[in-house]
N, C-alpha and C positions, 0 to 999 in steps of 0.2 A: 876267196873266202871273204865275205862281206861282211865278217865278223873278229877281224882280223887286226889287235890296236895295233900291232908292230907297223903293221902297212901306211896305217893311217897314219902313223904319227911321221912316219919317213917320207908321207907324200906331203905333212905339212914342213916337212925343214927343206923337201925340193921346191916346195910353192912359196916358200919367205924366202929360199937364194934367189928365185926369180922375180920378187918381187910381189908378188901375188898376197898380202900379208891377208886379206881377208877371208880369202880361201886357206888361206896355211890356217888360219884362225877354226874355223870349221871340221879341218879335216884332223886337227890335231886335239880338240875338245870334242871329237867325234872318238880318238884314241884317248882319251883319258876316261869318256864314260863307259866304254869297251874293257877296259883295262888300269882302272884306277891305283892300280897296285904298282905301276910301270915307273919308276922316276924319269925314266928320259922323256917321254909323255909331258911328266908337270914342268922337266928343264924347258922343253922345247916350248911350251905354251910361254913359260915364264919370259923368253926370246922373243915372241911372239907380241906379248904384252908392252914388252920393252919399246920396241920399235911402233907400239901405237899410244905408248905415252904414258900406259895406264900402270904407272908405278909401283903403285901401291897391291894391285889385283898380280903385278908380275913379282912382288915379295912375298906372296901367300902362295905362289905356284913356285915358285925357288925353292921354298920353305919346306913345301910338300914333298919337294924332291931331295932334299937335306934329308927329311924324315925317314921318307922309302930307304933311301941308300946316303946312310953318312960317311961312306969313302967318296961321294961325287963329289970329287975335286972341283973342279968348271962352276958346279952348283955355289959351293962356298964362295967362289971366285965371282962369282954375278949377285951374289945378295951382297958380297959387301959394294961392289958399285954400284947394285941401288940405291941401298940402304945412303953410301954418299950422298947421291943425285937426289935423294929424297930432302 
C-alpha cells in the first residue's frame, strides 16, 4: 500500500539506524503528510531533525508529538534535551 504512513515512517527509523538520514528524512515526512495524526511519525522526524542539527524545526515536531499523544514518554524526554542544547 503506497498509502501507508505506518510503513513510511518505519522505513525512515530503518534508514536513520543505517545511516541514510536524508532518505529517513523523506520517507518519514512522506508519513507525517500521509498520516498527520500519528505521534510516532512527528517523534521520529523530530530524531531525524536532531541528527541534522536543525533544533529548533526538531522542537516543533517533539512538540507535535507531545500534542498527538501526551503519555509519549521518549517525546518528553527528547524536548527537554533539546530544549537544553538549544
Amino acid at each position: 500500500n503506497p498509502n501507508h504512513a505506518t510503513a513510511y515512517s518505519n522505513l525512515g527509523s530503518i534508514l536513520r539506524d543505517q545511516g541514510r538520514v536524508t532518505e529517513a528524512l523523506m520517507a518519514t515526512r512522506k508519513a507525517v503528510e500521509l498520516n498527520p495524526n500519528y505521534a510516532k511519525s512527528h517523534y521520529n522526524l523530530g530524531n531525524i531533525l536532531i541528527d541534522l542539527g536543525k533544533l529548533k524545526d526538531a522542537e516543533l515536531s517533539i512538540r507535535k508529538a507531545i500534542e498527538l499523544d501526551p503519555d509519549f514518554a521518549e517525546s518528553h524526554l527528547n524536548l527537554g534535551t533539546i530544549l537544553r542544547d538549544i
